[in-house]
C-alpha positions, -999 to +999 in steps of 0.1 A: +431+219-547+444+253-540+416+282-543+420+312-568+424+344-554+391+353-561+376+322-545+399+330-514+383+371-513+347+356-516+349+338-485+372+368-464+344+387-473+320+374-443+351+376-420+355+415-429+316+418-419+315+402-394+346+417-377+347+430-341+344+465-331+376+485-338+390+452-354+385+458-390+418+461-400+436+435-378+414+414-398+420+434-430+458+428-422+451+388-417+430+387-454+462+405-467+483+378-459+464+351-471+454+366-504+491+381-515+476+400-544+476+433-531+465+446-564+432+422-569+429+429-532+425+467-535+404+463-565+380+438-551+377+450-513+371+481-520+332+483-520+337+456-493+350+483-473+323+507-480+296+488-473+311+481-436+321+519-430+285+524-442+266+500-423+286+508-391+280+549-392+319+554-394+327+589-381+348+608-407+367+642-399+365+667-424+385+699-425+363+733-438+379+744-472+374+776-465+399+788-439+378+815-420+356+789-406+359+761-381+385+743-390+376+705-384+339+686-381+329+651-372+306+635-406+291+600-403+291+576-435+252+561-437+233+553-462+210+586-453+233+608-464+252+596-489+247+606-525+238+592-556+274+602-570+284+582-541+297+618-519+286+622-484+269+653-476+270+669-439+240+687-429+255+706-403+284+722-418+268+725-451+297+702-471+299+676-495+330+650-498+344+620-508+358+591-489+384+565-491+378+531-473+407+518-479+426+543-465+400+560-442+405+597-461+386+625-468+387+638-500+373+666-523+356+681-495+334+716-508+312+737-499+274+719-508+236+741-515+221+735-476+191+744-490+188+710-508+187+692-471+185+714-443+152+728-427+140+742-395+122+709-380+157+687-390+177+717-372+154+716-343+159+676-340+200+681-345+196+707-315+181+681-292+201+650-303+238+670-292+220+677-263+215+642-257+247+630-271+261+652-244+239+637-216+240+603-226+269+599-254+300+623-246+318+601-266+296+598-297+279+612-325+245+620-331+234+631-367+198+640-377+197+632-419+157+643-439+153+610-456+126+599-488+111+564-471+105+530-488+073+548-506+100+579-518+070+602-515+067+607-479+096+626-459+111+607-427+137+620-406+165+594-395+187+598-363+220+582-366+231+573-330+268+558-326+294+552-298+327+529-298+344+520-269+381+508-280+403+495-253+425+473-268+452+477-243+427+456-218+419+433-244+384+448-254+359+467-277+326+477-281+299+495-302+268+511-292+247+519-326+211+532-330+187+544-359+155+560-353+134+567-380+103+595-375+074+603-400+058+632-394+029+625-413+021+596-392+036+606-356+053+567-361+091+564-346+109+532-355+141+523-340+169+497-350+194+491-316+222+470-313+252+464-292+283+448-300+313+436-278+345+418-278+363+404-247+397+387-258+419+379-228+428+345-220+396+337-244+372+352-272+339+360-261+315+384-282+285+399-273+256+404-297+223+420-290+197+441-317+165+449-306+138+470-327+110+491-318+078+505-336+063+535-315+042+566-317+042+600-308+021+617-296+000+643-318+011+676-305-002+711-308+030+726-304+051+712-333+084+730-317+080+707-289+078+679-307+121+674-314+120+674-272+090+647-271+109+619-296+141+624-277+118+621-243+109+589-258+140+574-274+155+581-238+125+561-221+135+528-245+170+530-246+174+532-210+146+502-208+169+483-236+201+486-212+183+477-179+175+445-198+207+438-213+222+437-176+192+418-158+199+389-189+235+396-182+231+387-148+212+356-156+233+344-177+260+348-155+238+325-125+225+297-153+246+293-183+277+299-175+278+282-141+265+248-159+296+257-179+316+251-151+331+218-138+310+205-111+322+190-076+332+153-071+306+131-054+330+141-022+310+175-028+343+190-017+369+208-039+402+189-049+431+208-033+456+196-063+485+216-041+484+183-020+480+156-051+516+153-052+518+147-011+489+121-017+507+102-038+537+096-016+516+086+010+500+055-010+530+045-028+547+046+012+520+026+025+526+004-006+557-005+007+561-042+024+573-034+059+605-050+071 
């Protein structure tokens, strides 16, 4: 029994999610195929979409409408930032816009009140996280968003850490995305880390690793400081996180994937198959009644 179109969408769904770094819309292209309803498509992927540009921090360029300032900025799509009209807003530049997932455009961009988000501690933190996108990120984005918590009564202050590595031409992509969460009314940072990758030559092999973190900072006289003492510290774990990564790398390289691979003959010496053929002759020669 052939599925509806619907049926078929419902179950693309986890394949869209679920998608490789930098490979949404190979697999976007695939679900197109096998659906053929382009118009239930757009109508039902849609929020589909969203929810991955969302969840994945997708770094949108936005053009100033006003032409006597910068012209272009970087925005990232979160949760944090988005409103309840379902705009983005971007702290820095002090704009609100909309955003097309299906086809990845900016749209309605104006000029939003900063006073409704920014403030001197949030513009201290975005000071410290470009310089440590710099150090550490060159190729990312950093973006500090003030954020009501899970109680809505108590102000937190998110940092939005992503970097994408696309190299399709050598067959692979990766993603390096962080959230760090900081109440000031507690010193408590949490963090939410995870790395994603995608080797596809001559195989498939991905790479999936999250880690999370519940720290604290500590109290500090000199509240300026403070921006300078939670990037100290998201440093200090992050690093820790990647020197862990490559020591399990590097025993899973030793342990798993050697028991992968086909072990030696009871000869305990290699086959040289260049010299099957030759072995052959040689017993079907000697096979031979002599005359």
């Amino acid at each position: 029994m052939e599925l509806s179109t619907s049926e078929k969408l419902q179950r693309a769904v986890d394949f869209l999610k679920s998608g490789p770094p930098g490979e949404i819309d190979d697999v976007f292209n695939d679900i197109r195929v096998i659906i053929d309803d382009d118009k239930q498509l757009q109508e039902e992927i849609g929020p589909i979409l969203a929810e991955c540009n969302i969840q994945q921090f997708y770094a949108a360029e936005i053009e100033h409408p006003d032409s006597s300032e910068s012209s272009k900025t970087v925005a990232l799509l979160t949760e944090y930032n988005q409103l309840d009209s379902g705009s983005f807003i971007d702290y820095d530049a002090g704009l609100s816009f909309d955003f097309d997932h299906l086809r990845l455009e900016v749209k309605n961009v104006s000029v939003c009140d900063t006073e409704s988000g920014q403030d001197e501690f949030r513009d201290q933190l975005q000071a410290e996280a470009n310089k440590y996108k710099d150090e550490h990120f060159p190729g990312g984005h950093i973006k500090v968003f003030p954020n009501l918590g899970k109680s809505e009564t108590s102000l937190e202050y998110v940092i939005c850490i992503i970097n994408n590595k696309y190299n399709p031409d050598n067959y692979w992509n990766g993603r390096y995305q962080a959230s760090w969460k900081f109440n000031p009314d507690t010193n408590e940072l949490n963090g939410e880390l995870s790395v994603r990758i995608h080797y596809y030559e001559d195989g498939n092999v991905q790479l999936a690793i999250s880690n999370s973190f519940h720290l604290e900072i500590s109290p500090s006289a000199d509240y300026s400081s403070l921006p300078k003492s939670i990037f100290s510290l998201i440093s200090k774990e992050e690093k820790q996180f990647q020197l862990n990564v490559n020591k399990n790398y590097a025993h899973l390289n030793e342990t798993t994937f050697k028991d992968l691979r086909r072990k030696l003959p009871l000869t305990k010496s290699k086959i040289d198959w260049l010299k099957i053929a030759s072995y052959n002759l040689n017993d079907e020669l000697s096979a031979v009644p002599q005359i």
